[in-house]
C-alpha positions in Angstrom: 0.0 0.0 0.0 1.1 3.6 0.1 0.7 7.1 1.6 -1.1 10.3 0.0 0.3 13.7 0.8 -1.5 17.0 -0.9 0.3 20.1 -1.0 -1.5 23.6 -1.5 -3.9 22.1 -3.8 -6.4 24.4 -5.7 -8.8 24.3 -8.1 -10.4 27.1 -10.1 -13.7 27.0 -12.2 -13.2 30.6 -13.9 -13.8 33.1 -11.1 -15.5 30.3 -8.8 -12.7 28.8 -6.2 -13.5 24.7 -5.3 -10.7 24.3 -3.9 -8.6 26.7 -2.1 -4.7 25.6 -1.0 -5.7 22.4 0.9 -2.8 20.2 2.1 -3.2 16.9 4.4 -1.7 13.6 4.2 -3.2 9.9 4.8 -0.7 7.7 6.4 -0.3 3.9 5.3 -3.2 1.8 5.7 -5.3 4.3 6.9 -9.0 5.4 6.4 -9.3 9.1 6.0 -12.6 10.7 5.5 -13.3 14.2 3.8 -16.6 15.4 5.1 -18.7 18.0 4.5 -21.4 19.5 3.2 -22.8 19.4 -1.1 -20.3 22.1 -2.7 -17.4 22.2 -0.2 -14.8 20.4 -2.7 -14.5 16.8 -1.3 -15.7 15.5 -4.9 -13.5 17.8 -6.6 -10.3 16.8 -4.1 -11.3 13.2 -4.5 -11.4 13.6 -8.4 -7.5 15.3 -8.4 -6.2 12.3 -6.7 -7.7 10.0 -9.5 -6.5 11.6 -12.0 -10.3 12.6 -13.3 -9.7 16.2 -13.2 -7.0 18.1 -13.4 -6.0 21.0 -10.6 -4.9 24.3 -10.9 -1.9 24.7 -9.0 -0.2 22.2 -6.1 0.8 18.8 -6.0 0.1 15.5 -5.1 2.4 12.7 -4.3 1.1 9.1 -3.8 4.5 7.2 -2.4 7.3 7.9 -3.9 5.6 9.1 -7.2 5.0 12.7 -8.1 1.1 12.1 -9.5 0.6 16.1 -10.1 3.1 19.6 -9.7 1.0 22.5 -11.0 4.5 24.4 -11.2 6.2 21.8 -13.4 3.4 20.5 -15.2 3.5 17.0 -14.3 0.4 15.4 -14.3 -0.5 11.7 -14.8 -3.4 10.3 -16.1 -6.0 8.0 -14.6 -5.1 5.1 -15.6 -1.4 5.1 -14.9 -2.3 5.8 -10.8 -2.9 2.1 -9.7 -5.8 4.1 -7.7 -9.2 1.9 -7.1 -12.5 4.3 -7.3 -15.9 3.6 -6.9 -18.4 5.9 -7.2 -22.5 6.0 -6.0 -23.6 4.5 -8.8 -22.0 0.9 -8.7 -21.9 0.9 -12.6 -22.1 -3.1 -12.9 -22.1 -4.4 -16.1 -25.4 -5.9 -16.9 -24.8 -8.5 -19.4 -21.6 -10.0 -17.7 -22.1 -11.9 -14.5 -20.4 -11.2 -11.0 -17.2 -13.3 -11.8 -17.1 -11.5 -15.5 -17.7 -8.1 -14.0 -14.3 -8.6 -11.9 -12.5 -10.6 -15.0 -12.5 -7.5 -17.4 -11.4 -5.4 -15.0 -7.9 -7.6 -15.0 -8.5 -8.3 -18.6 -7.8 -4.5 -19.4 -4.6 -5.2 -17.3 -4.0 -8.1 -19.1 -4.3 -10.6 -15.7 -4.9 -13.7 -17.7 -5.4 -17.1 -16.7 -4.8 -19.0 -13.4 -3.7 -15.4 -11.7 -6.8 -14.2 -12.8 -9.2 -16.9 -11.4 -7.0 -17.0 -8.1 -7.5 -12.8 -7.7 -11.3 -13.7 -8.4 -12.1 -16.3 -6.2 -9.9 -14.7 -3.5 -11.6 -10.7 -3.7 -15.0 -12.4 -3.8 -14.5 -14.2 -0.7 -13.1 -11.2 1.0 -16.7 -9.6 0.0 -18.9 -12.7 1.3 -19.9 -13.5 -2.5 -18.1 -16.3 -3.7 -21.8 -17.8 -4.0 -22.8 -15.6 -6.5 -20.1 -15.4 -9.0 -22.0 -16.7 -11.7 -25.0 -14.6 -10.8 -25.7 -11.1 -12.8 -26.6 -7.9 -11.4 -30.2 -7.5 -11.5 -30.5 -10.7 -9.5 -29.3 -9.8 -6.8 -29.8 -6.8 -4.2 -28.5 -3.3 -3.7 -26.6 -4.3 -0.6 -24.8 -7.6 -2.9 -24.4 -4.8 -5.7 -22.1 -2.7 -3.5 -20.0 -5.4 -2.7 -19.6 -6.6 -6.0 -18.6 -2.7 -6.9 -16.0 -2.8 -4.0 -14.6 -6.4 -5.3 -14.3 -5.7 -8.5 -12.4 -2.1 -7.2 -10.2 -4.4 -5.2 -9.4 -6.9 -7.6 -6.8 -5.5 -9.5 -4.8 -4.7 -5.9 -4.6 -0.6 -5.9 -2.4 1.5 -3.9 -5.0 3.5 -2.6 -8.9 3.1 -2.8 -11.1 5.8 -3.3 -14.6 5.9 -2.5 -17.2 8.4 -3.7 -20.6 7.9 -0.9 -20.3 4.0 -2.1 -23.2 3.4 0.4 -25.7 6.6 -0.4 -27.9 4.3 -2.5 -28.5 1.5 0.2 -31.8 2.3 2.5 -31.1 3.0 6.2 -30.8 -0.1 8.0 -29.1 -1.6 5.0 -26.3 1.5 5.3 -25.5 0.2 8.9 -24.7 -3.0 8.3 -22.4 -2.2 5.4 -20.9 0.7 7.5 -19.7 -1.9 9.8 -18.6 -4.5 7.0 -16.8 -2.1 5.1 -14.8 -0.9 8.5 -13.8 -4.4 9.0 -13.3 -5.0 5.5 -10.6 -2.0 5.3 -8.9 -3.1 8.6 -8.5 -6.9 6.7 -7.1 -5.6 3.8 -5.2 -3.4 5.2 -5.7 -0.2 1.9 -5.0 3.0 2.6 -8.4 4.7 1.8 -9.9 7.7 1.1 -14.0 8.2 1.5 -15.8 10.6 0.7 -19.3 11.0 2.2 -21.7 14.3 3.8 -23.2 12.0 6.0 -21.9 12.8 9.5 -22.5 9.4 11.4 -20.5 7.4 8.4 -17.6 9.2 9.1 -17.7 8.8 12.7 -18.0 5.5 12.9 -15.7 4.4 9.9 -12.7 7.0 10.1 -9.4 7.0 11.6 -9.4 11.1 10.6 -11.7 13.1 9.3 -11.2 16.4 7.9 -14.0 18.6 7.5 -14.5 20.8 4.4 -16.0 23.9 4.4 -16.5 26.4 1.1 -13.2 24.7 -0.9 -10.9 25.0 2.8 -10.2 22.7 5.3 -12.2 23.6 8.4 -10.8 20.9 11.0 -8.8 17.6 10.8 -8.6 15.3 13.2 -9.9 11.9 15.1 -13.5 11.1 15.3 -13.1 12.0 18.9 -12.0 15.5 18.5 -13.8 16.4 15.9 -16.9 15.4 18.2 -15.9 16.8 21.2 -13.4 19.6 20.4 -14.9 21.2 16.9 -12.9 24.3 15.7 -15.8 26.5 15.0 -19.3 27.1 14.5 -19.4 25.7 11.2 -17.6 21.9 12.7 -19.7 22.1 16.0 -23.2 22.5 13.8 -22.1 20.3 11.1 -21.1 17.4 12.8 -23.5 16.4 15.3 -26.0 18.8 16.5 -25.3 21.8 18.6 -27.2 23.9 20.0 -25.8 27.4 19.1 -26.2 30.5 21.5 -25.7 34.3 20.8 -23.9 35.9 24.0 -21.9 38.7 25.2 -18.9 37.1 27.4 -17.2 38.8 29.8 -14.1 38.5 31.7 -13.3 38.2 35.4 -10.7 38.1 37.9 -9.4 35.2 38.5 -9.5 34.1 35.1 -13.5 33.1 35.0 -15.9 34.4 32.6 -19.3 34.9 32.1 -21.8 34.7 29.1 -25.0 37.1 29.3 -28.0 35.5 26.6 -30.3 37.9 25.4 -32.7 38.5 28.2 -29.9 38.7 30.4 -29.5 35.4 32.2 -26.1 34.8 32.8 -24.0 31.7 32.2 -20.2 30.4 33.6 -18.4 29.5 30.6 -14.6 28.7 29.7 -12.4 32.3 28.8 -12.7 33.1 25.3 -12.8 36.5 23.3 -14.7 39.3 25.4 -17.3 40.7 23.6 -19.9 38.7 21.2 -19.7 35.3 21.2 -21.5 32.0 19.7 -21.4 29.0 22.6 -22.3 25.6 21.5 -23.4 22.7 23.8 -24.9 19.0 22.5 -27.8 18.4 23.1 -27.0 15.4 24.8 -25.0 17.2 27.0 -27.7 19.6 28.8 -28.5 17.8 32.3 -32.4 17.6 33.3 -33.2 17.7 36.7 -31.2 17.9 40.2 -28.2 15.7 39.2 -25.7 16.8 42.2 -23.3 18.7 40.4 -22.2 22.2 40.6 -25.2 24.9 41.2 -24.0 27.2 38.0 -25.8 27.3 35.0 -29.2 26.1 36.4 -32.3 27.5 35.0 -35.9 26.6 34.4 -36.5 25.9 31.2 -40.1 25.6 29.4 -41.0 22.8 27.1 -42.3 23.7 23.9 -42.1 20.7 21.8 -41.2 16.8 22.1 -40.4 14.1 19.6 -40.4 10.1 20.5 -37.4 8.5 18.7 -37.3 5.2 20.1 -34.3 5.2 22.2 -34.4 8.7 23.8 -36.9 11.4 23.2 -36.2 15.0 22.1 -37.5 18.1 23.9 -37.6 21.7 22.5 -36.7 23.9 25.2 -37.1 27.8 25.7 -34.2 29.6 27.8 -32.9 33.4 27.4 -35.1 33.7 24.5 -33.5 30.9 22.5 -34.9 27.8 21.4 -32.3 24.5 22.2 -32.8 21.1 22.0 -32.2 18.2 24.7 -32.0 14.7 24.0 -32.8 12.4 27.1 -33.7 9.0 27.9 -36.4 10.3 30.5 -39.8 10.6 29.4 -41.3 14.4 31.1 -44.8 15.4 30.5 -44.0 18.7 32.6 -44.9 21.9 30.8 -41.5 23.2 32.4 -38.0 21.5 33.3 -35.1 21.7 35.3 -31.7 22.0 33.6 -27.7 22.5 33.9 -25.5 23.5 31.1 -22.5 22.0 32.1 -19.5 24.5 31.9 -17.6 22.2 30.3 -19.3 21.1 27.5 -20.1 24.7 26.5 -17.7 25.5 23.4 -17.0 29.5 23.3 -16.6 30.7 19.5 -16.4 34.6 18.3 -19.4 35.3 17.1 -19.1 35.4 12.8 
């Protein structure tokens, strides 16, 4: 396998900017995420490093090889990268079956014969479909599909896979199981991987790091962890996750405390940041309900304006300094008004944009 490193990568569409001087690397064997939002420029990075379109100034470097150098022109085409890329759309052939699907794709490397039948067998027991090899795509289901897409991707052995939301097509439940089989599937084979997906809880769950896109830039990379718990601004802490996202005035005092006044003046204990207007962020799974022991800062009475039922936990709509949050609980409250605590610690202090 191999590792990816991008160096002040941009791309310009006439005056419009997709990408604008990105640089990250992905390490050996691992599975990096770009996240983000329709029109940020993970497509668009994901399509420079196969070769599918080409940038306007940077480079990128998978290994040892110099793939693209905006300043000496290099720039090598698709199908001289070794890359593997599978898009939403698994793009089976119709007429050929699973095993012929996976045998043209070595055929237009010219993997002939006993190699070819050994790659076969081997990449479609890795997927769980060795069964179905001599089945053809409209027999079997969108779940099978996808795997057959990913085998006949792996087949050929790339350096680095690339995948384009491979699993946007499947329904819900479906999604969750082959989140979970293509984690375990990546950890087996060991690729170094690069995923590209705007759904939140994919990332999360599959990624070793994510970095978050924003506008053509990188907003944040990290580990699921810290991009969960430690976003870098509004746009991370919003985007990932919901937060709850309060307009304050914060205000320094001795001792290196501050305070946060909301709207209609109730004032909160937060962590220092910039005096003056501020944006704080809390989870809603992180807003405490009821008399829970801890510290007696940042209690109110909140009033309950709305509540959802979502199986596991139900979700309240809660009124405080003239601000609408939300509060996911396991408790079940009928109460027209609530006890809560916003923990000091799991408010985030931005400046305000």
């Amino acid at each position: 396998m191999a590792s990816v490193a991008v160096a002040n990568l941009s791309r310009h569409f006439g005056r419009v900017v997709a990408l604008d001087d990105i640089s990250f690397s992905v390490a050996d064997g691992e599975f990096l995420t770009l996240l983000g939002p329709s029109g940020c420029g993970k497509s668009t990075t994901l399509a420079a490093l196969a070769g599918l379109d080409r940038p306007t100034k940077g480079t990128i470097r998978i290994g040892d090889r110099i793939l693209f150098d905006g300043a000496s022109g290099v720039f090598v085409d698709a199908q001289f990268r070794n890359l593997g890329l599978m898009f939403q759309s698994y793009a089976l052939w119709p007429h050929m079956t699973v095993a012929q699907n996976l045998d043209f794709t070595l055929e237009l490397r010219r993997i002939r014969g006993a190699e070819a039948k050994r790659r076969i067998d081997e990449t479609l027991s890795l997927v769980d479909m060795i069964d179905f090899a001599d089945r053809y795509p409209g027999e079997l289901s969108g779940g099978q599909q996808q795997r057959v897409a990913l085998a006949r991707t792996l087949v050929y052995q790339p350096e680095i896979l690339l995948l384009d939301e491979p699993l946007s097509n499947l329904d819900a439940k479906l999604r969750d199981r082959a989140r979970i089989w293509l984690g375990e599937l990546q950890k087996r084979t060991g690729v170094t991987t690069v995923y590209v997906t705007h759904d939140q809880a994919e990332a999360l769950a599959l990624s070793d790091r994510i970095i978050v896109m924003n506008k053509g830039r990188i907003a944040q990379i990290g580990t699921p962890t810290e991009i969960y718990e430690t976003p870098s601004d509004v746009f991370v802490a919003d985007f990932v996750g919901a937060s709850n996202l309060i307009d304050a005035e914060l205000a320094l005092q001795p001792g290196g405390q501050a305070t946060a006044r909301l709207p209609n003046g109730e004032i909160l204990r937060v962590n220092p940041g910039p005096s003056g207007p501020v944006t704080l962020a809390i989870r809603p799974e992180k807003i405490v309900i009821g008399e829970d022991g801890g510290p007696p800062d940042n209690r109110v009475v909140a009033k309950v304006l709305a509540k959802s039922y979502l199986g596991a936990r139900n979700l309240y709509v809660i009124g405080i300094g003239g601000q609408r949050l939300r509060v996911e609980t396991n408790a079940g409250i009928d109460a027209t008004e609530m006890p809560i605590r916003l923990p000091m610690e799991s408010i985030r202090v931005y400046p305000r944009a």
